[in-house]
ZAMARGU-4260 file (C-alpha; in steps of 0.2 Angstrom, whole numbers, plus 5000, padded with zeros to 4 digits):
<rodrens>
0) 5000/5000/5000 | 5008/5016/4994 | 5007/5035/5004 | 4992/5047/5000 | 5001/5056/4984
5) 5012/5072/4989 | 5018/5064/5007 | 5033/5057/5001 | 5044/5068/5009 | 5031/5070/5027
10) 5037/5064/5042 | 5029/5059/5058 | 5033/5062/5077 | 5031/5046/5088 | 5035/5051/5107
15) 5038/5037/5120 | 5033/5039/5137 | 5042/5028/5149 | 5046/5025/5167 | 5062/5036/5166
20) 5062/5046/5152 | 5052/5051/5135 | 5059/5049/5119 | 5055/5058/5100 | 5057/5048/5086
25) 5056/5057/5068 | 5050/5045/5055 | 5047/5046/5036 | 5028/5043/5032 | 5033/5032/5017
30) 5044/5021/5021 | 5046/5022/5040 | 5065/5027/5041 | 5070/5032/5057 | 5078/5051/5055
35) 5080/5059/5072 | 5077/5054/5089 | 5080/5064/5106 | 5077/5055/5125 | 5074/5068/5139
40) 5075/5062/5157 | 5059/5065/5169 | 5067/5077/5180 | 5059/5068/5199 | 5060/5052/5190
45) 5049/5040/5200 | 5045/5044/5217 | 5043/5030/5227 | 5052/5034/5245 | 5049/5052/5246
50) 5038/5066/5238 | 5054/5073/5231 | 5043/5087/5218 | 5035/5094/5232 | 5038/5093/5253
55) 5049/5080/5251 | 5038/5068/5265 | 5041/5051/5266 | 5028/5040/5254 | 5022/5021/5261
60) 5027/5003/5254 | 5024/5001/5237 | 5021/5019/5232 | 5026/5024/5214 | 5023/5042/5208
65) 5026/5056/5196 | 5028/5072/5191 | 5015/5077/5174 | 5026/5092/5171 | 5040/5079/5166
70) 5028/5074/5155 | 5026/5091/5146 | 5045/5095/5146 | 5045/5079/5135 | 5037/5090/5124
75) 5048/5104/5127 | 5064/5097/5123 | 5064/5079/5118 | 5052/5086/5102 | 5062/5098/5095
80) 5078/5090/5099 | 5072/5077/5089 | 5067/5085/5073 | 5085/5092/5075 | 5095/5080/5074
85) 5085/5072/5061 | 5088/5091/5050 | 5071/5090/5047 | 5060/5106/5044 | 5045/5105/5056
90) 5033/5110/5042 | 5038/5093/5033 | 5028/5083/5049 | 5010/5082/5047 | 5005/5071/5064
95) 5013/5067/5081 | 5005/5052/5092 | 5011/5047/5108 | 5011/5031/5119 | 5014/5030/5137
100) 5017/5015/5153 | 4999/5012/5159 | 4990/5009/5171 | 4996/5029/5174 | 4985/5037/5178
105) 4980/5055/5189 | 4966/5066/5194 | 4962/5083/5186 | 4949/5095/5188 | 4938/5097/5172
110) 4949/5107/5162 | 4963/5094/5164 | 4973/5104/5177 | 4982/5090/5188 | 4978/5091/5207
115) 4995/5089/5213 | 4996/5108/5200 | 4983/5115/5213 | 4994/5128/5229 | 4983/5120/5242
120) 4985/5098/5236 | 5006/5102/5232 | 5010/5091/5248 | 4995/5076/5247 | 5004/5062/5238
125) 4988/5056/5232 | 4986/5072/5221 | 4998/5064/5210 | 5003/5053/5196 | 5003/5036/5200
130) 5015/5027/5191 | 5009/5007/5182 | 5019/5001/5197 | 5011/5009/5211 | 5005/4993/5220
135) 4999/5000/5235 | 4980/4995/5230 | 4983/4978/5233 | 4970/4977/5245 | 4956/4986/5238
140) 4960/4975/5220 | 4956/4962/5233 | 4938/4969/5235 | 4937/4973/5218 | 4938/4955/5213
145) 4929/4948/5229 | 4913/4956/5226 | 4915/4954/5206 | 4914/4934/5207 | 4900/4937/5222
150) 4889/4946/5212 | 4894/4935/5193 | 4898/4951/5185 | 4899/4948/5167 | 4916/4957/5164
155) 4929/4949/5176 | 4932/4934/5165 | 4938/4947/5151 | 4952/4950/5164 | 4955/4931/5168
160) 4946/4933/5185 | 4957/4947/5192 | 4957/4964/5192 | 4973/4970/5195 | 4980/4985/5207
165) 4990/4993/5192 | 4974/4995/5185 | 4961/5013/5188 | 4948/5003/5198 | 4958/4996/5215
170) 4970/5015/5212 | 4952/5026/5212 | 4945/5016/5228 | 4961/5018/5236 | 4962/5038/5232
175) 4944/5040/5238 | 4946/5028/5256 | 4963/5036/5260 | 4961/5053/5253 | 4940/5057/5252
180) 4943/5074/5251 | 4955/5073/5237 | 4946/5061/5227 | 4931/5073/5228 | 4941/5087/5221
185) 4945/5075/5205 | 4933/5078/5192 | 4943/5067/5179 | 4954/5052/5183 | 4962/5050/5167
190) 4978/5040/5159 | 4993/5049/5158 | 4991/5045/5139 | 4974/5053/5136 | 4978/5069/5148
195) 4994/5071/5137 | 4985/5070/5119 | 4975/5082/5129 | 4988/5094/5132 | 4991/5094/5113
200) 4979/5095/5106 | 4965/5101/5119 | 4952/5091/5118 | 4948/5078/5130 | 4945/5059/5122
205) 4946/5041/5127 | 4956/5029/5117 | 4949/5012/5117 | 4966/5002/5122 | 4967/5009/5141
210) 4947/5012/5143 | 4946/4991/5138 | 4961/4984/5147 | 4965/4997/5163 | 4946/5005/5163
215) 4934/4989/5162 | 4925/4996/5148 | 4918/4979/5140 | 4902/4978/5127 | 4899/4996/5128
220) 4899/5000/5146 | 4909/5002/5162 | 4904/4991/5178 | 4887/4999/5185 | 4884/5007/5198
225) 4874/4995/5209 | 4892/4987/5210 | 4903/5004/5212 | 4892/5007/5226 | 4892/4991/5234
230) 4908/4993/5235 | 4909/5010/5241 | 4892/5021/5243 | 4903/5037/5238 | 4912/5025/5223
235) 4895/5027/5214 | 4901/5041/5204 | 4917/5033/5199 | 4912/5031/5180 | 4909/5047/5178
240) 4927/5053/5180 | 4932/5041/5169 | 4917/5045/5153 | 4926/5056/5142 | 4924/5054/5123
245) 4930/5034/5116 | 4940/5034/5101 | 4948/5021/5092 | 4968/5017/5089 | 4974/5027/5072
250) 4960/5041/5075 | 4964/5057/5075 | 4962/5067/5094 | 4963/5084/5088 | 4975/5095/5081
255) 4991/5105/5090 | 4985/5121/5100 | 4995/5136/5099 | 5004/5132/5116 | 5009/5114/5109
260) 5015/5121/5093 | 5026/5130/5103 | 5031/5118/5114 | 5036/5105/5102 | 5041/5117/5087
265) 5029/5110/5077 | 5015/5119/5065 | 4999/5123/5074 | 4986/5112/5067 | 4998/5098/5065
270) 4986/5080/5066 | 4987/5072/5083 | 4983/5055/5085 | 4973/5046/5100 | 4984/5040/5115
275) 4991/5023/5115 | 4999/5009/5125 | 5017/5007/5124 | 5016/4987/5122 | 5002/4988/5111
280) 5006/5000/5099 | 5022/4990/5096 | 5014/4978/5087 | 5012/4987/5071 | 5030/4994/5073
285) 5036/4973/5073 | 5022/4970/5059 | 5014/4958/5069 | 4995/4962/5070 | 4991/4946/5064
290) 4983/4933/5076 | 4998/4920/5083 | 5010/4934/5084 | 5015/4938/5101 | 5023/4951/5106
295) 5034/4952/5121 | 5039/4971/5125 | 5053/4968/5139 | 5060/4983/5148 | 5060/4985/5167
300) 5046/4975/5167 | 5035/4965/5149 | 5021/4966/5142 | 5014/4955/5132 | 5001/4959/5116
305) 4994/4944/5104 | 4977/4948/5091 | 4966/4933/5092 | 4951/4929/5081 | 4936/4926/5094
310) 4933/4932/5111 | 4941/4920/5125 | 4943/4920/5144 | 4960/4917/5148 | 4964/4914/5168
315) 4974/4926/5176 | 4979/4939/5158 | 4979/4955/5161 | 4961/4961/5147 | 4951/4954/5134
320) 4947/4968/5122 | 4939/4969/5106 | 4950/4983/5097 | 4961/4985/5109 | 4977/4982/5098
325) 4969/4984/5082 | 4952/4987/5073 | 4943/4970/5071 | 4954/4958/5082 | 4953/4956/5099
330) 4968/4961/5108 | 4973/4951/5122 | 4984/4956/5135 | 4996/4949/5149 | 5012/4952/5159
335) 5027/4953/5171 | 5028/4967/5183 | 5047/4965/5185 | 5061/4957/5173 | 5075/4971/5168
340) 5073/4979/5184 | 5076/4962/5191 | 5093/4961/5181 | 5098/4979/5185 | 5094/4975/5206
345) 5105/4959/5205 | 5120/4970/5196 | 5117/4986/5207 | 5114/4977/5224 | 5122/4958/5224
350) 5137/4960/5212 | 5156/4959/5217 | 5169/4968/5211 | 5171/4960/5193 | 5155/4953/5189
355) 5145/4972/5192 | 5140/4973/5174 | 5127/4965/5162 | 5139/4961/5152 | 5151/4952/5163
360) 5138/4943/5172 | 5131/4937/5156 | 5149/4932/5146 | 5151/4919/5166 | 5133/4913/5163
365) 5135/4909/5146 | 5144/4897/5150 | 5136/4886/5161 | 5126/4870/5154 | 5107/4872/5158
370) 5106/4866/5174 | 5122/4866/5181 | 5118/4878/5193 | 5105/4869/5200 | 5094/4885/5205
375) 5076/4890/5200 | 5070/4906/5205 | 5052/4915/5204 | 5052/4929/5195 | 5041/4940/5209
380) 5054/4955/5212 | 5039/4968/5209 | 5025/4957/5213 | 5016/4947/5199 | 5005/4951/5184
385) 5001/4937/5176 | 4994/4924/5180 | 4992/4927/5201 | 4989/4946/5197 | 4997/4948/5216
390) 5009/4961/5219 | 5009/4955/5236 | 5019/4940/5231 | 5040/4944/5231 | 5054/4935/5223
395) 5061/4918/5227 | 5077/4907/5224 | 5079/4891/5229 | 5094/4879/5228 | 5107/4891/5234
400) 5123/4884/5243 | 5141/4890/5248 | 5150/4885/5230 | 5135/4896/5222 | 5142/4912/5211
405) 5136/4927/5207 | 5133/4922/5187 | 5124/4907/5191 | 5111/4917/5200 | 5111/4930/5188
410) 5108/4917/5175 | 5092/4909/5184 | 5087/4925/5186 | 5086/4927/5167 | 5080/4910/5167
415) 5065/4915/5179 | 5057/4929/5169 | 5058/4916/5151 | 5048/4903/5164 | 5036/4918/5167
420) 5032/4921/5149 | 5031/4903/5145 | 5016/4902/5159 | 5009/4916/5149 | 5011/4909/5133
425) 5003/4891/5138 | 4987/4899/5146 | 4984/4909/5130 | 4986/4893/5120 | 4976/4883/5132
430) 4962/4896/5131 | 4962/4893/5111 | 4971/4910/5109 | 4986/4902/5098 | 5003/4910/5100
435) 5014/4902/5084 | 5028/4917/5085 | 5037/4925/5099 | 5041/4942/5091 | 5055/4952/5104
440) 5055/4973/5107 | 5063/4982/5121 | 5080/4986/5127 | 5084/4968/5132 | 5085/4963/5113
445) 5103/4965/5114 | 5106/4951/5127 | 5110/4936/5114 | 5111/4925/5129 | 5092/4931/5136
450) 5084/4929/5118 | 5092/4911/5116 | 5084/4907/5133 | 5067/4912/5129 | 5068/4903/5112
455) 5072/4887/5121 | 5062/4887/5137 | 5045/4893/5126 | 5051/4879/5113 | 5045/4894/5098
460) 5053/4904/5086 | 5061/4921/5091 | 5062/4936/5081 | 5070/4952/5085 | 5057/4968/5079
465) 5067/4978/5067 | 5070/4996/5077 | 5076/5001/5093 | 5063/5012/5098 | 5047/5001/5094
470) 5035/5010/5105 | 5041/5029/5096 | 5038/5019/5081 | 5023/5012/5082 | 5015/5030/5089
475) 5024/5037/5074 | 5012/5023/5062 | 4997/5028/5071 | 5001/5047/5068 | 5002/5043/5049
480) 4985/5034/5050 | 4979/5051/5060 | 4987/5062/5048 | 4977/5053/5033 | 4994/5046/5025
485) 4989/5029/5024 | 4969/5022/5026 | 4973/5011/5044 | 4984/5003/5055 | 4988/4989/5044
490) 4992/4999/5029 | 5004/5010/5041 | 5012/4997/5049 | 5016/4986/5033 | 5024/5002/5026
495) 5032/5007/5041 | 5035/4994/5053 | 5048/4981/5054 | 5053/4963/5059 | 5069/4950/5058
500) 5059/4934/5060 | 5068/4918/5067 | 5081/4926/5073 | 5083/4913/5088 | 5079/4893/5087
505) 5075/4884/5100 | 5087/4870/5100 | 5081/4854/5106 | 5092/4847/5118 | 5092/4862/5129
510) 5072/4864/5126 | 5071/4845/5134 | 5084/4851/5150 | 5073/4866/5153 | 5057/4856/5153
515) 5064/4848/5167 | 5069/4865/5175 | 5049/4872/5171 | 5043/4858/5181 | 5050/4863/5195
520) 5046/4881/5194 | 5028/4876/5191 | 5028/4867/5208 | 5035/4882/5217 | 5024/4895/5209
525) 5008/4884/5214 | 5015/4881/5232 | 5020/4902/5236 | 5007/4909/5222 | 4992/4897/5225
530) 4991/4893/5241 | 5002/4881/5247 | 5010/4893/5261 | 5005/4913/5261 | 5024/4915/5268
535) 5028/4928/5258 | 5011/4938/5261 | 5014/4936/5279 | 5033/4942/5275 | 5025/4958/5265
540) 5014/4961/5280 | 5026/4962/5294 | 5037/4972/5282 | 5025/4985/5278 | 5019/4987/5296
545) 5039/4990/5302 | 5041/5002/5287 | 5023/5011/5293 | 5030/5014/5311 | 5046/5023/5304
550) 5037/5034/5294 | 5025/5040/5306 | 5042/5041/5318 | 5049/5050/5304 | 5033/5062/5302
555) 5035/5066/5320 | 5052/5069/5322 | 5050/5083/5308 | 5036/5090/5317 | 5047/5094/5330
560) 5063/5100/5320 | 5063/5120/5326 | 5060/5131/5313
</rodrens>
């Protein structure tokens, strides 16, 4: 499918909003080469031990927030940086889209103002961002899924029985029983990737991807109210923050305000598409929207997207939903709450001196036979996604011994998260949601020994999407679509996207020893995830309840501090 005539020499702006930083990626409309690219930092980062953007108070367990102006300076720097270094004249782009982490999300008054903007809610953490891995609403996601399976509501099996408390739901019922006055004051609880489309183009809309798999929105409706209110009398008006306009993926939102133009340096009036997933709109970047493709996104944590034919209920995924990673599949979801960052703790907080790198690390593992360490781990550093939806739950290794090195751990590490995804994969096949292909995007491409892992353990095919930035690129293909360069996703993403298929085997005789090695992660999973011993619940517990006292020691102590 060619360009609309005249765009051959039009570019798009795909920005990436992650957990650290945003990235602009340039890209020519018609054949989707990569011209200019510019990462900006989020100035607070994540905030997850202190309130460091404002009083600098000392957060709870398991708190993650951030800072929406780092959002906008994205715009303000990464953009124009971008177009830059590509030696592109803005006037050449005619559409930006954007994809963001998610469940993000944060309250606004109706105009989109951000609570934690307003003089008066500066010091309430829960005026906010909460970052995807906030986990602190484990406990009301604990409610959430109680009550759903006590009343038979229709819509929990689209989320494998489990709402999750990444998700808007168990976040909104926490912000209104810990904060009510707060919660009041929100007029909008909105993703962070709709409040930013927002702040280009301003006008307030709903894409369908985190209203489906983050806002329960299923068959044409959100959960009703008899149930919100059984939950919570003053939840009843919950929906309501979350009813703004539903679009679907590739529409257009708007167009750039006068503000936004000047923030980005792009025309006024420039086409922006409706916000995205990161995972999901990477599957037209890898060229893989057709059914049996997964995609696994791996960064600090994966995410993984695969189109299926027909509807299914697939136990513990992360969302059914019909359009949610392209027009006329439905997309299903499922994933790991930690697997980099698991990599990146062993190296920054278990290394010696010599093995304190990736790189060293993986050259020592390499080495070793499958096996030979005899350790298998869980893979619960950040709690766990799919398929116990549990961030409760915390990481385990077990075989450990005095003649135990640092690589062999590091390397049942690695082997832990390929276990993880194979879980995933197997309940999506069991559920008749066939995955044929494991397609790879993300930073941990670049790990040859990581990719070979996962090839073996899942016993499939391995490619390797064809771009570093997939998640820029994909928002890049959905701004084309927007812009009216090519007629949907499809089009786009054939044009645009790219893929190195089979790139990794799985080799038989190392499949067969991992098998072996699956077995016994299965048993362990089902005996700390499923009710064989709630040690690590309990462990959480106690930890939380220490961590409690010292803050409100903290709290005290800084009370007192003379001015």
């Amino acid at each position: 499918m060619s360009v609309v005539s005249g765009t051959a020499d039009r570019y798009v702006v795909g920005v990436d909003f992650g957990t650290l930083s945003g990235r602009a990626l340039v890209v020519r409309v018609a054949d989707g080469a990569e011209v200019g690219t510019a990462v900006h930092p989020y100035r607070h980062g994540v905030m997850d031990s202190v309130l460091a953007a404002a009083d600098g108070r000392t957060l709870p367990a398991d708190w993650a927030l951030q800072d929406p102006d780092d959002y906008r300076d994205v715009l303000r720097h990464a953009v124009p940086a971008a177009l830059a270094a590509g030696g592109i004249d803005p006037r050449q782009v005619i559409g930006i889209g954007i994809d963001f982490t998610a469940c993000t999300v944060l309250p606004t008054l109706a105009d989109g103002t951000p609570l934690c903007e307003l003089p008066e809610l500066r010091d309430e953490p829960h005026a906010w961002v909460k970052l995807w891995k906030h986990h602190a609403a484990q406990s009301h996601a604990d409610r959430i899924n109680a009550l759903a399976h006590e009343r038979g509501e229709p819509w929990i099996g689209r989320y494998g029985g489990k709402i999750s408390a990444e998700w808007q739901y168990a976040k909104g019922l926490q912000l209104l029983e810990e904060a009510p006055p707060v919660y009041a004051r929100a007029q909008r609880w909105i993703e962070a990737a709709d409040w930013i489309v927002w702040q280009l183009s301003g006008v307030e809309t709903r894409n369908v991807c985190t209203a489906g798999y983050k806002g329960i929105h299923q068959d044409g409706r959100y959960p009703s109210t008899e149930y919100l209110t059984a939950l919570n009398p003053d939840f009843a008006d919950f929906t309501a923050k979350l009813d703004g306009p539903l679009v679907q993926l590739g529409d257009r939102a708007g167009t750039l305000t006068v503000e936004a133009a000047r923030w980005t340096g792009l025309p006024e009036g420039t086409a922006v598409a409706v916000g995205n997933v990161d995972a999901h709109v990477t599957a037209a970047a890898a060229q893989a929207l057709e059914p049996g493709r997964l995609v696994a996104i791996m960064g600090t944590s994966t995410c993984h997207v695969v189109n299926g034919v027909e509807p299914a209920e697939v136990a513990g995924m992360c969302g059914a939903v019909y359009g949610g990673i392209s027009a006329g599949s439905w997309g299903y979801e499922a994933g790991q709450s930690g697997v980099g960052d698991i990599f990146g703790w062993f190296v920054e907080h278990c290394a010696p001196a010599g093995y304190a790198t990736h790189e060293a690390l993986t050259e020592a593992a390499a080495a070793q036979p499958v096996g030979a360490h005899g350790l298998v781990a869980l893979d619960w550093w950040n709690g766990n996604r799919s398929l116990l939806v549990n961030h409760d739950l915390s990481g385990v290794i077990v075989g450990l011994t005095l003649a135990t090195r640092p690589p062999e751990v590091y390397r049942a590490l690695l082997e832990a998260t390929a276990y993880g995804t194979r879980m995933i994969i197997e309940a999506f096949a069991e559920a008749g949601v066939p995955v044929d292909e494991l397609i790879v995007a993300g930073g941990l491409t670049s790990n040859t020994l990581l990719m070979q892992i996962y090839a073996d353990v899942t016993r499939r095919p391995l490619g390797i999407i064809g771009s570093t930035q997939g998640p820029a690129l994909g928002s890049a293909i959905h701004a084309a679509v927007a812009a009216g360069a090519y007629p949907d996703v499809p089009a786009a993403s054939a044009a645009m996207g790219r893929v190195d298929r089979d790139v990794y085997r799985p080799d038989p005789e190392r499949a067969r020893a991992y098998d072996e090695l699956y077995a016994q992660y299965l048993r362990l999973h089902d005996h700390f995830g499923r009710g064989g011993d709630d040690v690590l619940l309990r462990l959480r517990t106690i930890r939380n309840t220490a961590r409690a006292s010292t803050a409100v020691e903290t709290s005290a102590a800084l009370v007192e501090v003379p001015a």
